[in-house]
C-alpha positions in Angstrom: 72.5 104.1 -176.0 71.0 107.1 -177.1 67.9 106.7 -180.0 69.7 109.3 -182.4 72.9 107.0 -182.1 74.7 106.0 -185.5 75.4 102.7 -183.9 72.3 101.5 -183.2 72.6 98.2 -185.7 75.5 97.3 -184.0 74.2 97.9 -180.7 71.5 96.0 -181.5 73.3 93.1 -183.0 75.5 93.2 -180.3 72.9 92.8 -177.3 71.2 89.5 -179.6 74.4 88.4 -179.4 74.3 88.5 -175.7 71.0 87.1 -175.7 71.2 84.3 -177.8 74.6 83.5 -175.3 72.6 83.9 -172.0 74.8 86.7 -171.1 72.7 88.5 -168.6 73.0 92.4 -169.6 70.3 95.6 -170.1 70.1 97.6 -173.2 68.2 100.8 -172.1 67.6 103.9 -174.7 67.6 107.4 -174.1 65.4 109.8 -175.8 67.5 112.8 -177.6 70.9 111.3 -177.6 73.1 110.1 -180.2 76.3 108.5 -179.2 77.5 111.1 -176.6 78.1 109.7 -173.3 77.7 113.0 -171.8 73.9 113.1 -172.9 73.3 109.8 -172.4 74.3 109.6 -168.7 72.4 112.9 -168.2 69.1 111.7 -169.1 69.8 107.5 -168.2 66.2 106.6 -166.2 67.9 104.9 -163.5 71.5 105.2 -162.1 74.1 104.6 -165.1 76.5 103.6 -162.6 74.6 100.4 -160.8 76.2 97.5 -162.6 79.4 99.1 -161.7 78.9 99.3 -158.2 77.5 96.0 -157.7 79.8 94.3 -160.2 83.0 95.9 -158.1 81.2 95.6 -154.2 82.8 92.6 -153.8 86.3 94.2 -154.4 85.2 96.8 -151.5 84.4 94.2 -149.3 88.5 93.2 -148.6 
């Protein structure tokens, strides 16, 4: 999520509620973004696509 983002309370609600249900997940926030996914992605620290990949690599396996 991006810090400028309108929906940080619910974000933030959101990943407790994960939390407090053992739901394994990451909430990373990037500077100078608001809710645009296009900004986000373009300044996410590590690669924004990484939970896909290993989520789906079993899939690829077949």
């Amino acid at each position: 999520m991006g810090d400028k983002d309108g929906l940080d309370p619910i974000i933030q609600k959101f990943s407790q509620l994960l939390t407090s249900s053992n739901i394994t997940h990451e909430l990373i926030e990037v500077s100078n973004a608001g809710h645009e996914y296009q900004n986000i992605m373009a300044q996410f620290p590590t690669d924004p696509y990484s939970f896909w990949k290993t989520a789906f690599e079993p899939l690829s396996a077949k």
